[in-house]
VOBA-1610 file (N, C-alpha, C; in pm, whole numbers, padded with zeros to 5 digits, always signed):
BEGIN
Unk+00106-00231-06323Unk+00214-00273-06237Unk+00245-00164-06135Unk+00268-00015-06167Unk+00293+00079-06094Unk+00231+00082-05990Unk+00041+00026-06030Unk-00074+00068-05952Unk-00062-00032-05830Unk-00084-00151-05877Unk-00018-00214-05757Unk+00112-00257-05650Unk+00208-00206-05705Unk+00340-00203-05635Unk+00314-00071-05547Unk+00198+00061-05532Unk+00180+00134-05427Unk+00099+00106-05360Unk+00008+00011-05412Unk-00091-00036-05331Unk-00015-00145-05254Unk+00059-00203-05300Unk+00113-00291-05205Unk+00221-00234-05067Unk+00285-00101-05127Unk+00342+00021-05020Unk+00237+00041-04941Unk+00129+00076-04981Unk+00068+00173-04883Unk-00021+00067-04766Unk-00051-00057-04821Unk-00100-00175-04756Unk-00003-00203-04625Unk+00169-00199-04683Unk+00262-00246-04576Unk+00268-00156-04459Unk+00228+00006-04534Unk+00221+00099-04443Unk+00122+00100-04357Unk+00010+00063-04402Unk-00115+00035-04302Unk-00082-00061-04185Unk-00050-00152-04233Unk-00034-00260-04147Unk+00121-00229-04076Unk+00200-00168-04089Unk+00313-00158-03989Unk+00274-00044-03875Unk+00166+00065-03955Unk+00152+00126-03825Unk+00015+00071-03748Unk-00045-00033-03771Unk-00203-00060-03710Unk-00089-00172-03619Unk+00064-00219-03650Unk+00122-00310-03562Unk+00184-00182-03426Unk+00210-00122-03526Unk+00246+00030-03381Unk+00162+00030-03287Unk+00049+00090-03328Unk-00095+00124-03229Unk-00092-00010-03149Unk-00077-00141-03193Unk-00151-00241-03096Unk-00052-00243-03011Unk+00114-00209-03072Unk+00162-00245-02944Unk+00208-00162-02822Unk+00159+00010-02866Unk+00160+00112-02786Unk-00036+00099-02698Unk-00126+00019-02753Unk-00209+00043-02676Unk-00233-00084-02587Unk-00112-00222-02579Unk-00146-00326-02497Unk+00004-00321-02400Unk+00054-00175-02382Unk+00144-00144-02287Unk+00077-00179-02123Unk+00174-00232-02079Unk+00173-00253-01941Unk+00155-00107-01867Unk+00086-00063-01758Unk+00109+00053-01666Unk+00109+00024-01541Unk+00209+00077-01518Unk+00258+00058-01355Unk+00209+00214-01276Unk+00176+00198-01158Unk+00174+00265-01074Unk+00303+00376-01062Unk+00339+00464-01073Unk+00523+00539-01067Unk+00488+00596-00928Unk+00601+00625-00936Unk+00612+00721-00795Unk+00553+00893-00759Unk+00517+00877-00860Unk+00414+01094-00869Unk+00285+01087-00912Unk+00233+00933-00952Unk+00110+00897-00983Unk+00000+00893-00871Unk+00097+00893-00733Unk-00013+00858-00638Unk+00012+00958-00500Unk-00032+00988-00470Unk+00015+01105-00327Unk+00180+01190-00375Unk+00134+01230-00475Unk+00290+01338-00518Unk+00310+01432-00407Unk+00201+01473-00343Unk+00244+01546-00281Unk+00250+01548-00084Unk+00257+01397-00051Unk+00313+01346+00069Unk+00433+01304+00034Unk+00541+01357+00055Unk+00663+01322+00143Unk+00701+01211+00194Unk+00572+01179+00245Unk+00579+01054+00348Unk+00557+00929+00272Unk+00501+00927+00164Unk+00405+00855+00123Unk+00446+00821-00025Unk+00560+00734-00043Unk+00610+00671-00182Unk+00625+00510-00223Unk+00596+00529-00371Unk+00626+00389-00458Unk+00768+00351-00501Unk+00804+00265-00459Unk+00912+00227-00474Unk+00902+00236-00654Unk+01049+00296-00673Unk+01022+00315-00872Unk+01039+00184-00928Unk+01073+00078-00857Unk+01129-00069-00836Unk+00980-00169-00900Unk+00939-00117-00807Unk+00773-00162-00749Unk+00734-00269-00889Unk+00695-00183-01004Unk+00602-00277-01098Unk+00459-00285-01040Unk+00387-00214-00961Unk+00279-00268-00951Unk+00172-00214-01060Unk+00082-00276-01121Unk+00016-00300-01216Unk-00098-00151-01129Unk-00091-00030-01256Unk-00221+00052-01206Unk-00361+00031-01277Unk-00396-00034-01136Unk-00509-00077-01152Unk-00632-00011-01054Unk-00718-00013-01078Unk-00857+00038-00989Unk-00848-00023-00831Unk-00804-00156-00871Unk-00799-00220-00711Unk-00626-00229-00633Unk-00578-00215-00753Unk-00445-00179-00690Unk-00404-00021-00593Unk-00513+00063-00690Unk-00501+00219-00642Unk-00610+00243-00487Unk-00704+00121-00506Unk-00754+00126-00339Unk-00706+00070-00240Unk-00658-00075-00283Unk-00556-00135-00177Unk-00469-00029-00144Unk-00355+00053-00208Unk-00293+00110-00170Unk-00338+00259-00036Unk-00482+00258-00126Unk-00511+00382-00071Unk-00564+00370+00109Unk-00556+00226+00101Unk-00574+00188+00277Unk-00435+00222+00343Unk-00351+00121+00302Unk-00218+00131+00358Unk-00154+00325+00375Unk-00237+00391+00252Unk-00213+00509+00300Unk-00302+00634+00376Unk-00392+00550+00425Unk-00516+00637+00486Unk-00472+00585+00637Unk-00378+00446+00616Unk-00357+00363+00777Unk-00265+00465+00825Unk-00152+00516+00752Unk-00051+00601+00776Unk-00074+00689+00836Unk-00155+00827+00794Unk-00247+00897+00779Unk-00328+00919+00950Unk-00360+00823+00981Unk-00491+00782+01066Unk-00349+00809+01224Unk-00290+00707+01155Unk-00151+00615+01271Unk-00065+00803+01322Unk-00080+00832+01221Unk+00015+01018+01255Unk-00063+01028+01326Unk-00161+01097+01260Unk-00274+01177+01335Unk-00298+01125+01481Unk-00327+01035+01565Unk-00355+00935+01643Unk-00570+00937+01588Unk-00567+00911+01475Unk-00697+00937+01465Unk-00804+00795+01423Unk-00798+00729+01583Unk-00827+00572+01579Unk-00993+00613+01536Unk-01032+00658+01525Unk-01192+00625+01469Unk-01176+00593+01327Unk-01106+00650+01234Unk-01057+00602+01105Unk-00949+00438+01135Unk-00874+00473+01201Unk-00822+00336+01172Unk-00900+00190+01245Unk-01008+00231+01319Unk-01081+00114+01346Unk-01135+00082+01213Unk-01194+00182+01167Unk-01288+00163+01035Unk-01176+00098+00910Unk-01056+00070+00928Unk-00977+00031+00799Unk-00964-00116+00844Unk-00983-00164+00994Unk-00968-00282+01029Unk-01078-00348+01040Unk-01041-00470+00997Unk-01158-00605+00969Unk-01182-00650+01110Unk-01299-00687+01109Unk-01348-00781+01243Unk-01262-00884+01278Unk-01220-00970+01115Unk-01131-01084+01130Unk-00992-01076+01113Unk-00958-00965+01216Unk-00801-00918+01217Unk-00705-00988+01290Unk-00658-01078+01230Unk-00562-01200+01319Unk-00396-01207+01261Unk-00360-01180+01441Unk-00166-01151+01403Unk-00133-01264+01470Unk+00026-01274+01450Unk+00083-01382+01564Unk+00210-01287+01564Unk+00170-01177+01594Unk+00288-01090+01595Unk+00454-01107+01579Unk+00462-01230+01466Unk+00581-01292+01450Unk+00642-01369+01438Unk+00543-01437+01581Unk+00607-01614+01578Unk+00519-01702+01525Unk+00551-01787+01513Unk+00496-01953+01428Unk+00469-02059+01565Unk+00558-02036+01600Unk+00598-02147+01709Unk+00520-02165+01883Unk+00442-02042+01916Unk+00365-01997+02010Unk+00250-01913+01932Unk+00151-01988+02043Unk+00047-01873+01989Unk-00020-01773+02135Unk+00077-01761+02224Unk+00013-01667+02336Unk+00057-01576+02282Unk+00101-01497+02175Unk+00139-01329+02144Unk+00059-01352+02013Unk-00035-01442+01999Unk-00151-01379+01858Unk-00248-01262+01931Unk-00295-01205+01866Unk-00379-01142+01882Unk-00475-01086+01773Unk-00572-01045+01792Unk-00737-01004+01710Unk-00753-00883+01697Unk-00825-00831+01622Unk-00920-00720+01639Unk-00895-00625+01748Unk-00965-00662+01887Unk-01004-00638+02029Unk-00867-00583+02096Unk-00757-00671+02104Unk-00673-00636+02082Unk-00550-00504+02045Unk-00595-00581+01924Unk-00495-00403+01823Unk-00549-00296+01847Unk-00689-00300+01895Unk-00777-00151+01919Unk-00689-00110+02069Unk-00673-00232+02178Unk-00632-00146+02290Unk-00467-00124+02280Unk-00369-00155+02188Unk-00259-00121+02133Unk-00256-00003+02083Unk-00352+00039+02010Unk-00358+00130+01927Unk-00372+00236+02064Unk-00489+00238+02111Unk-00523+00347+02218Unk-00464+00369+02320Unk-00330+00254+02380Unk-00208+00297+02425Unk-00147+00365+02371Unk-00139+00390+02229Unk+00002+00420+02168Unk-00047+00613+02177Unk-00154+00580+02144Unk-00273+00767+02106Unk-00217+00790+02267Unk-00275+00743+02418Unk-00223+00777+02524Unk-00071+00821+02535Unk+00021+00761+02496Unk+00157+00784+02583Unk+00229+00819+02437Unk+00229+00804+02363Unk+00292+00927+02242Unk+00254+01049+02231Unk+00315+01127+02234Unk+00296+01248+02207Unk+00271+01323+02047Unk+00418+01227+01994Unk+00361+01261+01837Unk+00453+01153+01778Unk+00380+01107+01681Unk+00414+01052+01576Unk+00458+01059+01474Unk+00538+00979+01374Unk+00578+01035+01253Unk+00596+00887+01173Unk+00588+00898+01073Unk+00603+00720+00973Unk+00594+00787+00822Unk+00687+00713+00743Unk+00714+00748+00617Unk+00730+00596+00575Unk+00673+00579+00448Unk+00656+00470+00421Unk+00640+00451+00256Unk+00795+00328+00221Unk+00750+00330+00103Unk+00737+00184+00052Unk+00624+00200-00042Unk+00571+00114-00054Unk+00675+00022-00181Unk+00679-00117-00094Unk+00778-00189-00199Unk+00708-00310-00321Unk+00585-00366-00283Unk+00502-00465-00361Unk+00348-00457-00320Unk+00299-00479-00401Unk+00147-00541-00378Unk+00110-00664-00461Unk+00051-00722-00399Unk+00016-00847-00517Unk-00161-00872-00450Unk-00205-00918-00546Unk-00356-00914-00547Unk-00409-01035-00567Unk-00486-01118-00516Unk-00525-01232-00593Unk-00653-01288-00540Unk-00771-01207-00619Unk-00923-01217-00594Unk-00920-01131-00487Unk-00956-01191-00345Unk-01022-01081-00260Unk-00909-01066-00183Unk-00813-01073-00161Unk-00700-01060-00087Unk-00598-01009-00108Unk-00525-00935-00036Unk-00428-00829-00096Unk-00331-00854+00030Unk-00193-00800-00034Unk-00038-00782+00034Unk+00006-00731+00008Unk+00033-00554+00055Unk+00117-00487+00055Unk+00289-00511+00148Unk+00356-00478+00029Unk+00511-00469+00127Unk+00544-00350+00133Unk+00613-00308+00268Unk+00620-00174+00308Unk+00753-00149+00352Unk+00831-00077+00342Unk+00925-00044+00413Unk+00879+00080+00501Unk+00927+00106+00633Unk+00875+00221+00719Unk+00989+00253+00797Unk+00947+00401+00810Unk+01079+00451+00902Unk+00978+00530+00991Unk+01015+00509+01152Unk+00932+00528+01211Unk+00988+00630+01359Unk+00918+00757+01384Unk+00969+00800+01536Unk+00849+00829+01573Unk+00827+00824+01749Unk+00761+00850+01817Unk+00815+00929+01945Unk+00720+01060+02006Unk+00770+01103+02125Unk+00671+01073+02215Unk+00743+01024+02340Unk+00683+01066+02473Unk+00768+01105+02588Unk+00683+01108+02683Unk+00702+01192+02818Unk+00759+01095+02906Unk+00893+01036+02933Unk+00925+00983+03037Unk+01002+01054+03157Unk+00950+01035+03246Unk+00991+01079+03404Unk+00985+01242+03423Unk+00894+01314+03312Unk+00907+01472+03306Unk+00987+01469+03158Unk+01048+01389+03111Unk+01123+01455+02995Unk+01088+01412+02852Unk+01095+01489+02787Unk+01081+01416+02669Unk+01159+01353+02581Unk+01122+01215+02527Unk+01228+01145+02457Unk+01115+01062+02342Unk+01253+01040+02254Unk+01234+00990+02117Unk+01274+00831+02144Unk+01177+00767+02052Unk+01197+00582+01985Unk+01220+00622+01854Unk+01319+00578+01785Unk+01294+00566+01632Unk+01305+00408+01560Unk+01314+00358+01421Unk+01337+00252+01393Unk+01287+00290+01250Unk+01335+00160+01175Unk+01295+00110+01090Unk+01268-00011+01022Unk+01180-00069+00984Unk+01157-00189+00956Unk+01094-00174+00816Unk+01075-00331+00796Unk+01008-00381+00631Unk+00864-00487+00736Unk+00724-00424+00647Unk+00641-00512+00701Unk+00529-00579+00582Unk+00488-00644+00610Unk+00403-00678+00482Unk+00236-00691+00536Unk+00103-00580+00476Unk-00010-00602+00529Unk-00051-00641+00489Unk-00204-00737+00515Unk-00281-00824+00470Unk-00412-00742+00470Unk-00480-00721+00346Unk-00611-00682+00294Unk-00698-00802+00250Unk-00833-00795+00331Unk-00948-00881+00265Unk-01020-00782+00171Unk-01092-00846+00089Unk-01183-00713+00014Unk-01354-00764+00097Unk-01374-00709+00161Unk-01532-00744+00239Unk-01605-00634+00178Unk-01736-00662+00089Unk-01808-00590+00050Unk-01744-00576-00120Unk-01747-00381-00089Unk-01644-00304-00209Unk-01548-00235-00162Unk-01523-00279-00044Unk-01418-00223+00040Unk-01237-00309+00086Unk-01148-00234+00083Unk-01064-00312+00119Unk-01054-00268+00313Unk-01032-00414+00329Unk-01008-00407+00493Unk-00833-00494+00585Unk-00794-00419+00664Unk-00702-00484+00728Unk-00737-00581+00789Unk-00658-00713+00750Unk-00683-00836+00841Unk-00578-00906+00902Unk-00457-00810+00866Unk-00346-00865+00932Unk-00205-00781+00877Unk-00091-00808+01000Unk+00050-00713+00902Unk+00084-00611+01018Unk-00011-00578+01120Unk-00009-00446+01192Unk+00082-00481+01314
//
């Protein structure tokens, strides 16, 4: 009787901690906020977020933060390369489509902006991603200044907005196809 009333202890003990392990090793992991560029400033996860760290979650992201990156710098040979061929905006509206624009486009936006800014600055934190097969949506909040040179002087734009980008996955790569 003794022999089995510890065998039946040490059985419950087995099995309460093999219930531990399963449920410390089918924990959810989220992305945190020091997991990913701790050391940009510029460059945070909302602690809000929940996004699932994942392999394709940590590259999607890593566009939206190489776009950042590229967009400071004015360093459009990288940010052509983050944009898709099939890069289509309607910069807003639903209701007209003479302010869509492509690809072709955002490149000569972009190379205005490298011309007549002087310098840039964008901090950006990242509020959602959601993933589903080859397509991705980052939500962003951004706070944004730019300088240039008007009439001899120099002056500041600032702002802030919430934007949401659109990633295709073409290849093994994630690419911008829209959001900009």
């Amino acid at each position: 009787m003794l022999m089995s009333r510890g065998f039946a202890n040490a059985l419950k003990m087995l099995v309460t901690l093999a219930a531990i392990s399963l449920s410390f090793g089918c924990a959810t992991h989220y992305i945190t906020p020091d997991s990913l560029y701790a050391d940009d400033a510029d460059f945070k996860i909302d602690p809000e977020s929940q996004i699932l760290d994942t392999t394709e979650a940590r590259q999607a992201l890593d566009v939206l933060y190489r776009y950042r990156q590229a967009l400071v710098d004015k360093d459009y040979g990288t940010l052509n390369q983050l944009i898709s061929d099939d890069y289509y905006d309607n910069a807003g509206t639903t209701e007209t489509t003479t302010d869509d624009y492509g690809r072709e486009e955002l490149v000569s936006i972009l190379e205005l902006t490298a011309q007549h800014a002087d310098r840039i600055q964008m901090a950006i934190v990242v509020k959602g991603l959601n993933i589903e097969g080859p397509r991705a949506q980052i939500d962003y909040e951004y706070d944004f200044a730019y300088q240039y040179a008007l009439g001899g002087q120099d002056a500041w734009d600032a702002g802030v907005d919430v934007n949401r980008m659109n990633l295709a996955l073409e290849g093994d790569r994630w690419r911008i196809v829209g959001g900009l």
